[in-house]
Structures are given as C-alpha cells and as structure tokens.
C-alpha positions in Angstrom: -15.1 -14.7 -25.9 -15.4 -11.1 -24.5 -13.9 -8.9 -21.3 -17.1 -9.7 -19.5 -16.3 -13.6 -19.6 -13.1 -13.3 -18.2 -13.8 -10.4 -15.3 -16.2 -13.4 -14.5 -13.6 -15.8 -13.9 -11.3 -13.1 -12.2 -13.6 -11.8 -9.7 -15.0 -15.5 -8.9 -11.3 -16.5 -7.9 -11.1 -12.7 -5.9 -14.1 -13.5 -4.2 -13.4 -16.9 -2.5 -15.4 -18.7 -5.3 -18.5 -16.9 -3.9 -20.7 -16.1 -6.8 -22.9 -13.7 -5.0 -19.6 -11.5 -4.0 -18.8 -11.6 -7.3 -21.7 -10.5 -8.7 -21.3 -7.7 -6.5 -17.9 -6.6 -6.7 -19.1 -7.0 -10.9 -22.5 -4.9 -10.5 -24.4 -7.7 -12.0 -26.4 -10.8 -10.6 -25.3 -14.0 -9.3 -26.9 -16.2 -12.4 -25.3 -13.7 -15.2 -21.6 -14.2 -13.8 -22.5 -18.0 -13.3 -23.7 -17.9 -17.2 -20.9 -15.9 -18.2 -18.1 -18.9 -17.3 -20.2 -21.2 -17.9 -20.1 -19.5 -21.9 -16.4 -19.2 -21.4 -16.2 -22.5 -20.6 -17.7 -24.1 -22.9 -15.9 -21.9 -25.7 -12.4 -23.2 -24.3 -13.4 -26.5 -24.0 -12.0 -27.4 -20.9 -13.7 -26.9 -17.1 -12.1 -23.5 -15.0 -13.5 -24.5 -12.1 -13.9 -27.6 -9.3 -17.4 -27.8 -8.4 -19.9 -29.4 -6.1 -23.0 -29.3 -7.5 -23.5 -25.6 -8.4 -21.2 -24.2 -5.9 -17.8 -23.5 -6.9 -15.1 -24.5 -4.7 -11.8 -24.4 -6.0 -9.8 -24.1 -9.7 -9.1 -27.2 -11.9 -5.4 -27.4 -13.1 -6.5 -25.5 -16.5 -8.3 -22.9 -14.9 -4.7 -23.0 -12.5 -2.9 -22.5 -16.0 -5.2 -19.9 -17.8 -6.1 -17.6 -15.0 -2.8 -15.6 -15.4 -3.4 -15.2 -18.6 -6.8 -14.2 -18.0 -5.7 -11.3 -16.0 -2.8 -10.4 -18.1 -5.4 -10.1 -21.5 -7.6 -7.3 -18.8 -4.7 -6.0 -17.4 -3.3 -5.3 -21.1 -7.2 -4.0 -22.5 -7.0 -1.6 -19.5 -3.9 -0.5 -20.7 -4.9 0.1 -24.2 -7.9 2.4 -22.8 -5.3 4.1 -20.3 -3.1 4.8 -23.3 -6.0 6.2 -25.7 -6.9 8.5 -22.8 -3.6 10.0 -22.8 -3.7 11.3 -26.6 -7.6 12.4 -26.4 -7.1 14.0 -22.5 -3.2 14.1 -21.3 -4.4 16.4 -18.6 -7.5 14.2 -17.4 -8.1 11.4 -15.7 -8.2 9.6 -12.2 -5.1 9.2 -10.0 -4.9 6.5 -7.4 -3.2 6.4 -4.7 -2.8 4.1 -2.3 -0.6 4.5 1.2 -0.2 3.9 4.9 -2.0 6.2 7.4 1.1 7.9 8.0 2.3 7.9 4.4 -1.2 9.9 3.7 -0.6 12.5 6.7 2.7 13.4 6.7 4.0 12.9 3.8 2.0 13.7 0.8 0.3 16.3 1.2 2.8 18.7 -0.5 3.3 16.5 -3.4 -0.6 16.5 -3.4 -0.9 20.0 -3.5 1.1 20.7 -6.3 -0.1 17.6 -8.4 -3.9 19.6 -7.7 -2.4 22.5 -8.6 -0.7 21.8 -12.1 -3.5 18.9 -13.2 -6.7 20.3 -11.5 -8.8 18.1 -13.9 -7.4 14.8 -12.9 -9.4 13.1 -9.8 -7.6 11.9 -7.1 -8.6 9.0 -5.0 -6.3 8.5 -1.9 -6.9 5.4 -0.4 -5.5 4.2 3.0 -3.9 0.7 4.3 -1.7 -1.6 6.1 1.4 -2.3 4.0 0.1 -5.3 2.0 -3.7 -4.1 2.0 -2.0 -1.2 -0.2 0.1 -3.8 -2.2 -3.2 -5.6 -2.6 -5.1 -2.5 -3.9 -2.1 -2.7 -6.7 -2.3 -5.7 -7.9 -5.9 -6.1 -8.1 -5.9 -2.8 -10.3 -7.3 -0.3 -7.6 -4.5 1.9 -7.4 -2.0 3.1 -9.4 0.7 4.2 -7.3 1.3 2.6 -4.3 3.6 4.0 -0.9 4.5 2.3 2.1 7.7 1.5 3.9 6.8 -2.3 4.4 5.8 -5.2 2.6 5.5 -3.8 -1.4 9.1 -5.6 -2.4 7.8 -9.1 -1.2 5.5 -9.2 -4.4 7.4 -9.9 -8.1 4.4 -8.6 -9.6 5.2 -4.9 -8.2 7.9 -2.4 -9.6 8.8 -1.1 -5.8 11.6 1.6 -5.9 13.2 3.2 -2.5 11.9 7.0 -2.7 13.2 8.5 0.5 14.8 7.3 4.1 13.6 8.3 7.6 14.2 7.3 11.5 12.2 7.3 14.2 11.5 9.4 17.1 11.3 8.8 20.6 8.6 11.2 22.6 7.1 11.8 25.6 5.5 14.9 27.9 8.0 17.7 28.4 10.2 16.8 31.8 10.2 13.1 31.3 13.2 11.8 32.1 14.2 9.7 29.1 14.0 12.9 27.4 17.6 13.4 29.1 20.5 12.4 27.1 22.0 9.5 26.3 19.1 7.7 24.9 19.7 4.1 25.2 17.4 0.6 24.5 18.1 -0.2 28.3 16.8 3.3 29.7 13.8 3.7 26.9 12.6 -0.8 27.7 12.0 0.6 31.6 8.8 2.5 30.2 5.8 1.0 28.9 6.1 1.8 25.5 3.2 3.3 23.0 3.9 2.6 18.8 2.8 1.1 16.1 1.4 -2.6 15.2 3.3 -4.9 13.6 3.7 -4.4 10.3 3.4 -0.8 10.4 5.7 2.0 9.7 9.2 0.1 10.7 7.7 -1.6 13.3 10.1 -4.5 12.7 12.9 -2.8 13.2 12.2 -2.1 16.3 11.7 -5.1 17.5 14.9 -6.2 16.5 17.0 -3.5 17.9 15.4 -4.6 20.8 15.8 -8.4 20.3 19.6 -7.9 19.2 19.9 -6.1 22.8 18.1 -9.0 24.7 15.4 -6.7 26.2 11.4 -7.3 26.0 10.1 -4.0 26.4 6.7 -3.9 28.0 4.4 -2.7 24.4 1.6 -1.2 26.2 -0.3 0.0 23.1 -0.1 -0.4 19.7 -1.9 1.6 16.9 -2.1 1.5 13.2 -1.4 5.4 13.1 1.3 7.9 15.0 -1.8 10.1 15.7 -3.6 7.9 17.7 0.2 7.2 19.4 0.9 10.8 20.1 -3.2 10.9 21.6 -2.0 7.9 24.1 1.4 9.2 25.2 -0.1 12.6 25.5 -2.2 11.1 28.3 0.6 9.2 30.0 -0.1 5.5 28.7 3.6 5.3 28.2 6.7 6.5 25.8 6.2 6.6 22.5 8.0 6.0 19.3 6.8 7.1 16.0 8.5 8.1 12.8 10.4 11.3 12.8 8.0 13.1 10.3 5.2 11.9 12.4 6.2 14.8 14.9 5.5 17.9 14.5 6.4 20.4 17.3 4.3 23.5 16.0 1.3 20.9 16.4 2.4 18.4 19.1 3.0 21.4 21.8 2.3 18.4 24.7 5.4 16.7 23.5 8.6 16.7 23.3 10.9 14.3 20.9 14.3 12.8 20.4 15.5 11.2 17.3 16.1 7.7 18.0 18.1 6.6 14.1 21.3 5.2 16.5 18.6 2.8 18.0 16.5 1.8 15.3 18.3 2.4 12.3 17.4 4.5 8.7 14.2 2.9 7.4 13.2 2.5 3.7 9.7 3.8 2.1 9.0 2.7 -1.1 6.8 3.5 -4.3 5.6 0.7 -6.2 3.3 0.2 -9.6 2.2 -3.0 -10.8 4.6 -4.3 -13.3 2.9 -4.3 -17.1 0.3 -1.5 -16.0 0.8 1.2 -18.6 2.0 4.9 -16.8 0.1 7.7 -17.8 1.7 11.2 -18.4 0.0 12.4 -14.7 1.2 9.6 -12.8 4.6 10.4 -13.8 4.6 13.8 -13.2 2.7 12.8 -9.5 5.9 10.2 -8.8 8.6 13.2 -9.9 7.2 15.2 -7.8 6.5 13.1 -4.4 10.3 11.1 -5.2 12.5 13.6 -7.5 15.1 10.8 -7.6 12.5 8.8 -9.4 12.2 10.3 -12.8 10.3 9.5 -15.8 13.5 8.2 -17.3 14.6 6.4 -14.4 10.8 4.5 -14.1 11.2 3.9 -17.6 14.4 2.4 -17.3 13.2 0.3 -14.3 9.9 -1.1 -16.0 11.8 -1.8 -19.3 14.7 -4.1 -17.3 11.7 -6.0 -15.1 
C-alpha cells in the first residue's frame, strides 16, 4: 500500500469517477491511476468501486466505508510533512488563502501586507470564490485558511470561527432622493435595486428583511462582487446595496452611501480551517493578525474541543 494508491481512489471519487480527470488533476495517465486501485484493491481484498465494464460508476459499500479513512491517512501524511517543515523552515512556506471577492478587496489587504512584511519567504496564494466554492477549496486541501461570511459553518468538517461583524450600505449618485433620511424598506423597494447574488456577502439577509416586511423589491441586477455593483449604480441601473467596507468615499467620488444595519441587520464573516489539518507557525500569526480576537491560544483551544 502507498500514498499514490490512495490519492488514486481520492481523486477518482473528486472527479465524478472519471478516470481521465483524475489522471489529470494527479499529473499522471489514465491507465496508471486505473492500475494504481486496481493494486489497492486487490491488496485489501475487497472491490472500492461499482463498475460497468471498465468504466467506473459509483462506490461499493466498502469503498463507502474506507474512503474516509482514506482521506484521513493523506490528510494526516500531509500533516506530518507540514509539521517537519516547521522545525527545518518556521519562516517558509506557502500560505493559502481562500475568500470571497469582497473578502479579497476590502478586507485583507492590510493583514496581507503585514503578513508580507514580517514572513517575506512564505508564498502566498489568494484564491477567490463563492462561499461554499471557498469551503470546498478547504476541504479538498487547497487552502488553508478560509473567509467568507456565508456558508463555511454548514460543513462539520470545518473549524469556522466569527472574526468580525459588518452591515451594509445603501448607495446611490449624489441627489438621489433615498439618500434623504429616514431610510426605510418601503421607500428603498420603489427603486430597482442593484446587489449581490444569492449567496453572496449577506445576500440572505436581505431578502428576509424584505420578506418579514412583505415587499418584493424589483432586483434589477445582481453581481458576485460590490465593484461590479458600484460600476451599475454609478450608471443609473438602480440603488444599490453593498457591504459597508465595500464603500469607499475617497474612491467612489460618484456615490454617495447610507448605512443600512437598522434594515438588514449586523452580519457575521467567518474564518474557517479544516478540522485535523495541522496549523503551521505562519498561519497562525496570518489569523492573529487579520482576526486579533482569534489567537493562537484561542484556535488551539477551539481545534482541541472539536
């Protein structure tokens, strides 16, 4: 049995069963990952895989049984070279990090800069998402540190802490008239409204302000990013709401913004690590410094009661 076998039978299952994607996502060919399970297979004694013919199509109820243990055997071999390279180079490495489009703008590029500054030999990959695309990128082992305000609690495999709260903003060209207080659900549902797609950035929360109110606001566009929504309200597509950090008046001279928190309510981002993935020094240091509530003794704490 080696790590080869069993990346085999991982990457099959994270390919669909296509051998051909797999041997891709492996750098190898098609016949040597088939090979490889077939050799794993025979050492266990017992078939991983339905098949039909030489296509495979599905697990069998040991491969069902064994594949979490499969990943937990790579997942615990990457650890032991993560925790080597700590003790031969504390200060080198690759960080990565993977967040929302407006996690990665607006807010952290500061923590990003002074992470560069105090570990310049450590390479950092930042790597961009929806919520559970990021969440993904976790659990299949692609990032180390993941940030988004949706989706990361809804999987058990992921240590997801709250690292700081935020509302959002209501904006629109300077004069409009909803700029005029009181901002209300009735007054901002008259505009065609410009903000972000669902599951994006506290997108739900809008929607149920809205729901609880019984209005259906007219969503005019939607976008995956605030910069694309500050592009379309800027051309007078419609009001739009974005998170507060999203707006930046030194920048966004063509707008104008209200804070809308009495409407929509304080939203959550969170920071999440897979659960069982050993920490390196760096990463802790990264965390401390994006979320100072989140300590290295307070991670510790939370990874040794999950």
């Amino acid at each position: 049995m080696n790590f080869q076998q069993l990346r085999s039978v991982r990457e099959a299952v994270r390919s669909g069963f296509n051998l051909t994607d797999a041997s891709v996502a492996l750098h190898t060919s098609q016949p040597g990952v088939s090979r490889q399970i077939l050799e794993l297979e025979d050492e266990l004694g017992v078939d991983l895989f339905v098949r039909a013919g030489k296509r495979l199509t599905g697990l069998t109820a040991p491969g069902d049984a064994l594949l979490p243990i499969i990943e937990r055997v790579l997942i615990e071999s990457r650890n032991l070279h993560q925790a080597g390279q700590d003790f031969l180079t504390q200060d080198e490495g690759l960080l990565s990090i993977a967040a929302t489009h407006s996690q990665a703008r607006y807010a952290l590029p500061v923590a990003v800069k002074e992470f560069r500054s105090r570990f310049p030999n450590v390479q950092l990959h930042l790597r961009q998402g929806s919520p559970r695309q990021v969440a993904q990128m976790l659990l299949d082992g692609d990032a180390d540190v993941g940030i988004a305000t949706e989706a990361l609690g809804d999987y058990p495999q992921l240590l997801a802490l709250p690292c700081y709260r935020w509302t959002h903003s209501v904006i629109a060209p300077p004069g409009h008239p909803l700029l005029e207080s009181p901002l209300t659900l009735e007054r901002l549902a008259a505009y065609p409204l410009v903000t972000y797609d669902n599951g994006f950035t506290g997108r739900t929360r809008l929607d149920e302000a809205f729901a609880r109110a019984g209005l259906t606001p007219e969503i005019s566009i939607t976008a995956m990013d605030a910069d694309v929504i500050k592009t379309y309200v800027e051309l007078g597509m419609g009001v739009g709401i974005v998170a507060g950090v999203a707006f930046e008046a030194e920048r966004d001279t063509q707008l104008r913004a209200i804070d809308a928190g009495e409407l929509f309510g304080i939203n959550l981002t969170k920071l999440a690590i897979r659960r069982g993935n050993y920490v390196r020094n760096y990463v802790f240091s990264f965390i401390e410094s994006f979320a100072p509530t989140l300590s290295r003794a307070v991670l510790k704490e939370a990874l040794e009661a999950a």
